[in-house]
C-alpha positions as CSV (number, residue, x, y, z in Angstrom):
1,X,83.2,21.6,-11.9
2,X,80.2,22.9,-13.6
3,X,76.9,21.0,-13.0
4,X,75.8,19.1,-16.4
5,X,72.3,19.2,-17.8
6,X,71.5,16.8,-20.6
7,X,67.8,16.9,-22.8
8,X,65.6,14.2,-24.2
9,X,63.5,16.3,-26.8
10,X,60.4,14.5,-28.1
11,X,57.6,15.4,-31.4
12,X,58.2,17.9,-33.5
13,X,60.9,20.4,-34.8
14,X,58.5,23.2,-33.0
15,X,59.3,21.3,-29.6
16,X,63.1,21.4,-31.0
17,X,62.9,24.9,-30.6
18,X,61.4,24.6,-27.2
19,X,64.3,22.2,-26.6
20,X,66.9,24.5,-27.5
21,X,65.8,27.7,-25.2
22,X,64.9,25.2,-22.1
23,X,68.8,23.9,-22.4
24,X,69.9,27.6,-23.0
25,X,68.0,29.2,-20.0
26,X,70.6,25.9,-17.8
27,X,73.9,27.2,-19.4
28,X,72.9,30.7,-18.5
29,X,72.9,29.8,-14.9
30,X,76.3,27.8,-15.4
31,X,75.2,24.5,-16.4
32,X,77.5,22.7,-19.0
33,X,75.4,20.8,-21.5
34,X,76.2,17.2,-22.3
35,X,74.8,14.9,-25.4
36,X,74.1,11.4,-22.7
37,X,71.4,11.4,-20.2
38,X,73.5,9.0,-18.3
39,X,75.6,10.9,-15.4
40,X,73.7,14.1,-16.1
41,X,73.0,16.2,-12.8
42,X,70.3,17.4,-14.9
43,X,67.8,15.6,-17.7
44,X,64.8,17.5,-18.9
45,X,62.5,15.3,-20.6
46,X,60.5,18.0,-23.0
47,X,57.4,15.9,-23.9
48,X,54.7,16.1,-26.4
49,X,50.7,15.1,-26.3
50,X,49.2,16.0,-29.6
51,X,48.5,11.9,-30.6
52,X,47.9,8.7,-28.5
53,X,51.8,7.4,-29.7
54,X,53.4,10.6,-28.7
55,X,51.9,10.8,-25.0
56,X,53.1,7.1,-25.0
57,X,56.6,7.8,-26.3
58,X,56.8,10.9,-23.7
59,X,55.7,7.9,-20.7
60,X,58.3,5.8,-21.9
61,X,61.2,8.3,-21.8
62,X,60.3,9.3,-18.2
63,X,60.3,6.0,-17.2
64,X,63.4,5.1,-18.5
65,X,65.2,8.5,-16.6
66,X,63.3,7.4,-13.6
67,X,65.2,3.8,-14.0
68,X,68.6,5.8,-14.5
69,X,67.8,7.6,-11.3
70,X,67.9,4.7,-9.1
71,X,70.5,2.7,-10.6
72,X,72.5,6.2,-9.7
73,X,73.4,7.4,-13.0
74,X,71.3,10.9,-13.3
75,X,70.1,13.3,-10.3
76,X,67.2,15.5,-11.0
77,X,64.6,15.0,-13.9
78,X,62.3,17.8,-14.6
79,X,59.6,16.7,-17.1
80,X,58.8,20.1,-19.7
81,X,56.6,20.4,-22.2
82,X,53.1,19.8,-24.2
83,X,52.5,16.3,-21.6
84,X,53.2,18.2,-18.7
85,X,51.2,21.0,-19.4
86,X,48.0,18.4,-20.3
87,X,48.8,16.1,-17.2
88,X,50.5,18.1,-14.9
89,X,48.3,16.8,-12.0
90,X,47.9,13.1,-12.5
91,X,51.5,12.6,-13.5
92,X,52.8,14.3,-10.2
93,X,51.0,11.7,-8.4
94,X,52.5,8.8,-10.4
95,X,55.2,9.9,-11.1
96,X,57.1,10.7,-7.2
97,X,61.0,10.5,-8.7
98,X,60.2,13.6,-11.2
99,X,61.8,16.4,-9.3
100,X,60.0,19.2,-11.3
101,X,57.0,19.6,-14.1
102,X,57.1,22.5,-16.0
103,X,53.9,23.4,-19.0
104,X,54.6,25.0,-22.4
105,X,57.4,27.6,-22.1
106,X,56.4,31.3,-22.8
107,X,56.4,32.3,-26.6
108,X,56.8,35.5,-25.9
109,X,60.1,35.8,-24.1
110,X,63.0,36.9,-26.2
111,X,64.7,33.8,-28.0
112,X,68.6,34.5,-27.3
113,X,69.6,30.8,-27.9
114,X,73.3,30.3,-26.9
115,X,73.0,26.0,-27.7
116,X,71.7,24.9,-31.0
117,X,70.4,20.9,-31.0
118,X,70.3,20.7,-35.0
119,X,73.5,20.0,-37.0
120,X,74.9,23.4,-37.4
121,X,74.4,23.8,-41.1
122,X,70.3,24.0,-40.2
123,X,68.4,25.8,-37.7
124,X,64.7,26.0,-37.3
125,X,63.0,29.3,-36.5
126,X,59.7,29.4,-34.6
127,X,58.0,32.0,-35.9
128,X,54.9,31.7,-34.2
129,X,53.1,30.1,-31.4
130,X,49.7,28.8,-30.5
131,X,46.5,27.9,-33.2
132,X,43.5,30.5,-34.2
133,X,41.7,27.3,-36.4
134,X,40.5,25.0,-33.9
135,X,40.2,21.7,-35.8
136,X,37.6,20.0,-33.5
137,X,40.1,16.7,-33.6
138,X,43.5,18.9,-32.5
139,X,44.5,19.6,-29.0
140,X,47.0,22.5,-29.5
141,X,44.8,25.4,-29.1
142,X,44.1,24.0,-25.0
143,X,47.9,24.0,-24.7
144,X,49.1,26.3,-26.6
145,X,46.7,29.2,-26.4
146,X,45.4,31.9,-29.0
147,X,47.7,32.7,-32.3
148,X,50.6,34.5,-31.8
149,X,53.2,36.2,-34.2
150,X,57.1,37.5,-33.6
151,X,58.2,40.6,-34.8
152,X,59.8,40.4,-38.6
153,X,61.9,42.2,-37.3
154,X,63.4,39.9,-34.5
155,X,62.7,36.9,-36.5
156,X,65.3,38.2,-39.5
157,X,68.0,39.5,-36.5
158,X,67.9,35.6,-35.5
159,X,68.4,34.2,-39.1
160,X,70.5,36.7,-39.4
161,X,72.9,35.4,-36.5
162,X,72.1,31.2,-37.3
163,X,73.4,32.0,-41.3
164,X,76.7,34.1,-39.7
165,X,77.1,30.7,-37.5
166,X,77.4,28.7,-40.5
167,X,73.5,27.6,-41.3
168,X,72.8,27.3,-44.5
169,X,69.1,26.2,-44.4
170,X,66.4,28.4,-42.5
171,X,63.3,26.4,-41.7
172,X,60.3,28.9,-40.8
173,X,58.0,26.6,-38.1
174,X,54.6,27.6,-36.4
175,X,51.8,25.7,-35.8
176,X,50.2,27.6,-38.8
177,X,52.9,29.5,-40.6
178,X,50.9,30.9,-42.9
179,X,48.9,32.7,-40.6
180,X,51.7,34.4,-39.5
181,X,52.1,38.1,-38.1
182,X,47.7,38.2,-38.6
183,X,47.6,39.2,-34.7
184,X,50.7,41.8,-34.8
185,X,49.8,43.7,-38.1
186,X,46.1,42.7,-38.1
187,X,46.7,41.0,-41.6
188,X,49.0,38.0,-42.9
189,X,52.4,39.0,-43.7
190,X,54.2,35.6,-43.9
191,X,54.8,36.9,-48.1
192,X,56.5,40.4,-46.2
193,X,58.5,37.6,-43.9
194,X,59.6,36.0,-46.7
195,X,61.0,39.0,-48.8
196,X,62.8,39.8,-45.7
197,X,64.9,36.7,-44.9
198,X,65.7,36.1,-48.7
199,X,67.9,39.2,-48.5
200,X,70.4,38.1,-45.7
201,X,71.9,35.5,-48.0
202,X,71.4,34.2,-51.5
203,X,73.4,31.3,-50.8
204,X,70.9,30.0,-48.2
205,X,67.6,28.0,-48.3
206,X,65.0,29.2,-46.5
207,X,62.1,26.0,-45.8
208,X,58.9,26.6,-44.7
209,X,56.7,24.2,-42.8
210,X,53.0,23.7,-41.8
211,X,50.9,25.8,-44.3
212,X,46.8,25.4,-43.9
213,X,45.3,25.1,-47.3
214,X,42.1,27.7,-46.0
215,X,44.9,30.1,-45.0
216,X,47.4,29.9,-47.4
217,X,47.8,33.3,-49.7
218,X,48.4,33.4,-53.6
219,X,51.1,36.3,-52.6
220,X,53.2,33.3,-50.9
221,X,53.2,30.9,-53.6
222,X,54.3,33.8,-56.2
223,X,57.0,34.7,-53.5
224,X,58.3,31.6,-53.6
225,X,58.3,30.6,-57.9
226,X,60.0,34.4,-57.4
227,X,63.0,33.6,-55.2
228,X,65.4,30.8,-55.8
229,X,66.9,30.4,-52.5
230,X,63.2,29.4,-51.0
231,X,62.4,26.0,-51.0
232,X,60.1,24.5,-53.6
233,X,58.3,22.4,-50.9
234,X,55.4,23.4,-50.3
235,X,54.0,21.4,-46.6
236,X,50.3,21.4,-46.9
237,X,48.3,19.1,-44.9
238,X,44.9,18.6,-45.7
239,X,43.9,15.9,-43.2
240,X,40.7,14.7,-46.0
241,X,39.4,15.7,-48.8
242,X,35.5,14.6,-48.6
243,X,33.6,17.7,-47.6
244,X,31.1,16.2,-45.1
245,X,34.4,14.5,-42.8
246,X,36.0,18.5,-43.5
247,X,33.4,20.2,-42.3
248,X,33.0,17.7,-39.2
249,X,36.9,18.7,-38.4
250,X,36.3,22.8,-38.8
251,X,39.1,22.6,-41.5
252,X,36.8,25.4,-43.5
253,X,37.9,24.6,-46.6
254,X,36.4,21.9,-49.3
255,X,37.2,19.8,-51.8
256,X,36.9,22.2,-55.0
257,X,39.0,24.7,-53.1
258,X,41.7,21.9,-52.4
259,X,42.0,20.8,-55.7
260,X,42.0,24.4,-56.5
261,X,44.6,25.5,-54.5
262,X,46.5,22.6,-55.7
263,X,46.6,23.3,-59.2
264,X,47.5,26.9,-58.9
265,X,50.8,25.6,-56.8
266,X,51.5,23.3,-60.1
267,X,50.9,26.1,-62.4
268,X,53.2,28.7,-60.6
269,X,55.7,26.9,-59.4
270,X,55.8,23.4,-61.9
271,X,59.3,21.5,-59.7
272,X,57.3,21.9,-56.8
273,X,57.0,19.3,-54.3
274,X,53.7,19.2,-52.1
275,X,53.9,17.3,-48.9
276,X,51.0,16.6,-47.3
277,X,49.1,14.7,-44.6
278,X,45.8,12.9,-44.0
279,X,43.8,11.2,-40.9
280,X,41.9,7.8,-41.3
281,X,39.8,6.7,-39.1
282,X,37.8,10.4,-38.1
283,X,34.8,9.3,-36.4
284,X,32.2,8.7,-38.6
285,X,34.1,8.3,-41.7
286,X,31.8,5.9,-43.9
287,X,33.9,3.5,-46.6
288,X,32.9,5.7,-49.5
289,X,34.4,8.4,-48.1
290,X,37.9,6.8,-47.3
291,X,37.5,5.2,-50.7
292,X,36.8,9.5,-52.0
293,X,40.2,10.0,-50.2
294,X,42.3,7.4,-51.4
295,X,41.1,8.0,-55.1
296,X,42.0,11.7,-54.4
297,X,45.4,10.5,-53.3
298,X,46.0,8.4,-56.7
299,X,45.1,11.1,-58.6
300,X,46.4,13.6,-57.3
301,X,49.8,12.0,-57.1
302,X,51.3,14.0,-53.9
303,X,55.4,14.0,-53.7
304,X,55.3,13.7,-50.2
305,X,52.7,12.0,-47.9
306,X,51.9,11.0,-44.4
307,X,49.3,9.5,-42.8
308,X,48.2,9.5,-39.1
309,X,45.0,7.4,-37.3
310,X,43.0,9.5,-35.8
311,X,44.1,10.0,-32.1
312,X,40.6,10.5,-29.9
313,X,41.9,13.2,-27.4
314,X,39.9,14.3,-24.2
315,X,39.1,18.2,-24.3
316,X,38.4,18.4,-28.1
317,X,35.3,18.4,-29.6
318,X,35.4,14.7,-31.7
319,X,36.3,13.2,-28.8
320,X,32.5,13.6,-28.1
321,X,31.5,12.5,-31.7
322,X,29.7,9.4,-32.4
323,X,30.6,6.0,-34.2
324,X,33.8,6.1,-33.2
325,X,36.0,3.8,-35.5
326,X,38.0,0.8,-34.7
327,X,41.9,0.6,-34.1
328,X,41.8,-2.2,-36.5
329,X,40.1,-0.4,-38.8
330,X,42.3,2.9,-38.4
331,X,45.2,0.4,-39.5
332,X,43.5,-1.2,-42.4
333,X,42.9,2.2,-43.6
334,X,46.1,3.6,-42.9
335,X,47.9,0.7,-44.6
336,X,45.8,1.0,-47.9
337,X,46.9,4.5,-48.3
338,X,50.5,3.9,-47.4
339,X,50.6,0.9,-49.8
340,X,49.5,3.3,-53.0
341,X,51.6,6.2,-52.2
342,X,54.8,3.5,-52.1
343,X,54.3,3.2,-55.8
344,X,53.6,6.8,-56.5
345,X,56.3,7.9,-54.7
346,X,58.4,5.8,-56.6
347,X,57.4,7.0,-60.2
348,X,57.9,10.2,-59.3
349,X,61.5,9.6,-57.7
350,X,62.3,8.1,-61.5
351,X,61.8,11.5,-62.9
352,X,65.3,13.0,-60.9
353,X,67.3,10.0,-62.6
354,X,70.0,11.2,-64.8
355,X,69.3,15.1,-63.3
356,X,71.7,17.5,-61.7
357,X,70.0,18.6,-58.2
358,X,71.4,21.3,-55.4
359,X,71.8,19.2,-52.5
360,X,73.0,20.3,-48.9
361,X,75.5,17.5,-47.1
362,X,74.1,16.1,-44.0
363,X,77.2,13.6,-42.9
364,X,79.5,11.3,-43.9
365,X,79.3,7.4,-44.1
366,X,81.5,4.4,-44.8
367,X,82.2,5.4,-48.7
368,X,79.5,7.8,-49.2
369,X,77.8,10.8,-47.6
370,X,74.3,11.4,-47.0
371,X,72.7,14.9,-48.0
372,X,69.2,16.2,-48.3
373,X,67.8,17.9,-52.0
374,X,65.5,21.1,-51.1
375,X,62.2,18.7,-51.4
376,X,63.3,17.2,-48.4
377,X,63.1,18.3,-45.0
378,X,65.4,17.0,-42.2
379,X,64.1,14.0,-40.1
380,X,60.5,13.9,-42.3
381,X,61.5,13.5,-45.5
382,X,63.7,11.2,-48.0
383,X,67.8,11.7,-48.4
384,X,70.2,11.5,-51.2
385,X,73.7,8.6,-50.7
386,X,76.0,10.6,-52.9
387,X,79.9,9.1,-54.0
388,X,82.3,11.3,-53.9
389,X,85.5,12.7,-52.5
390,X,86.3,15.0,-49.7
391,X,83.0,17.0,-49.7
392,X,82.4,19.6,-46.9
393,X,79.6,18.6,-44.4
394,X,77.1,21.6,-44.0
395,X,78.3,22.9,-47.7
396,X,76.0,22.9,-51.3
397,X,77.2,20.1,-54.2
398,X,75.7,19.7,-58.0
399,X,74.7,16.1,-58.1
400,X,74.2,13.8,-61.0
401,X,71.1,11.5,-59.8
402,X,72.1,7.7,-60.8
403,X,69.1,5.8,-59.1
404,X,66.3,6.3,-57.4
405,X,64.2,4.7,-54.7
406,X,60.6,4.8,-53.0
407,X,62.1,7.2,-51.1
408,X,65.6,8.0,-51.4
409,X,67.8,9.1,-54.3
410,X,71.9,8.0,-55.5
411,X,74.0,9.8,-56.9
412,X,77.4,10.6,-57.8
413,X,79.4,14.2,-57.3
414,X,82.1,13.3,-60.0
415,X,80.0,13.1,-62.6
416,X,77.9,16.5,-61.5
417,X,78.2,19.5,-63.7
């Protein structure tokens, strides 16, 4: 009987990816993969570092395989991934039952995955790997490396081969994506990447995550008012918005150009959704400030928003910054900000009542089934509790919205048109 090797994948969909190749490199070598940890010869725990939570979360999940070791119930544990490559050292020496550390696997190895972790009607591409911006509060560049692009080519061969396996959503990931192919063609060519992969399939969406504001082209937004089978979600984090706390993270943009760039994506494309993010609590960052930001957040009135306290991580340059704020503080801030985009989120959820939207089904639940509009991406975003009869998991469905929530929508497929 085939050995079994089982995967705990931690952080984001990039690490998914990661996840996906580290299980598939196993069933090359005869492994059979299996869902449970528990009576796995094999668990890979593929960690992530970028914030204080997720190193903790990564801890927590090696513990607990080290606590099915001895009670007998898994074999080996190899720990993978963003953690390992950070703490490789130290956690060798705590850590005696991990059989094996391994860093950040190799971008540039071919991606032949034979084992997809995602729900088979989405897949997420990575696209490309490491950071060229240096944000003096982010750790990526020191584990990831310098920017690096794949081949348009090879990247539409794999969509290609996920929409022939039934996926129906492409979701283009990187830790810049619109940066992408500046070190293979010496200029950006995400709008050429684009163009591409909307030819394989018009009955496809095609997602695209992580855009920097300073890098994002005019070319992309057009590209994607242009073509209907790109999502109109436009993932945009801007981490602040006051031009002194900007400058002191190296995000070389400013507030004009924000606001800018903002009301260009309105203009062009007027249904579409901006998702964005924002750190409280950056060393430094005087009560006007965070009052500039959370003004600019009412106003502004952002579809989608998340909020992270700043994390102080060793190796980057505001870990060394002065007047370093409070955890108590970070939460008060990061509360107020949550608290007002509850209501705006809600408003602006009211405007789909009574409207017919796409929507791609996720699953099915106890008299309803859950699916996802294109403004919402899987496992980040809100979903959509539909009635209706004998819908196709993984297939598209005209839905009549009925109510709406802070987050979620309701509808009903009967009544669609």
């Amino acid at each position: 009987m085939a050995k079994t090797v089982s995967i705990i994948s931690l952080g984001c969909p990039r690490n998914t990816v990661d996840s996906e190749k580290l299980v598939a490199s196993f069933i090359k070598k005869g492994y059979r993969f299996q869902k449970d940890i528990l009576n796995s010869d094999t668990v890979i725990v593929n960690t992530c570092a970028f914030i204080e939570d997720a190193k903790k979360e990564s801890v927590d999940n090696i513990l607990m395989a080290i606590d099915a070791k001895k009670d007998g119930n898994i074999k080996k544990i190899i720990v993978a991934g963003c953690l390992s490559e950070r703490y490789r050292r130290e956690l060798a020496e705590e850590l005696k039952e991990v059989d094996e550390f391994r860093g950040v696997l190799d971008f540039r190895k071919p991606q032949n995955q034979i084992l997809k972790l995602t729900p088979p009607h989405y897949a997420y591409i990575k696209i490309s790997e490491g950071c060229a911006n240096r944000c003096t509060y982010c750790v990526i560049p020191c584990l990831k490396g310098n920017y690096k692009s794949r081949s348009i080519s090879s990247i539409k061969k794999e969509a290609t081969r996920l929409v022939k396996n039934g996926a129906k959503e492409i979701i283009l990931i990187g830790q810049d994506t619109s940066l992408y192919g500046i070190d293979l063609y010496g200029k950006k060519r995400l709008g050429n990447l684009l163009k591409e992969l909307v030819k394989i399939s018009k009955d496809i969406w095609v997602r695209l995550l992580y855009l920097h504001p300073a890098n994002l082209d005019k070319e992309v937004i057009e590209i994607i008012r242009d073509n209907e089978n790109i999502c109109r979600y436009i993932d945009l984090p801007l981490e602040h918005i006051n031009d002194r706390i900007l400058k002191q993270m190296a995000r070389r943009t400013n507030k004009r150009e924000i606001i800018a760039l903002i009301e260009h994506i309105r203009k062009e494309i007027p249904d579409a959704v901006i998702r964005t993010s924002f750190i409280v609590g950056f060393p430094g960052e005087r009560d006007k400030e965070f009052k500039e930001l959370v003004s600019f957040i009412k106003e502004m009135r952002f579809e989608k928003l998340g909020v992270f306290k700043y994390s102080r991580e060793e190796g980057t340059p505001a870990y060394e910054h002065k007047n370093q704020i409070s955890e108590k503080e970070k939460q008060i801030r990061f509360n107020r900000i949550m608290s007002a985009q509850q209501g705006i989120s809600r408003k602006i959820n009211e405007r789909f009542k009574g409207r017919v939207l796409k929507m791609l089904v996720e699953e099915k639940g106890k008299g309803y089934y859950i699916a996802r509009t294109e403004y919402d991406a899987p496992d980040i975003d809100g979903l959509a509790y539909i009635k209706g009869k004998n819908l196709k998991i993984g297939n598209f469905y005209n839905v009549k919205i009925q109510d709406t929530h802070e987050y979620d929508l309701a509808g009903n497929y009967e009544y669609s048109k």
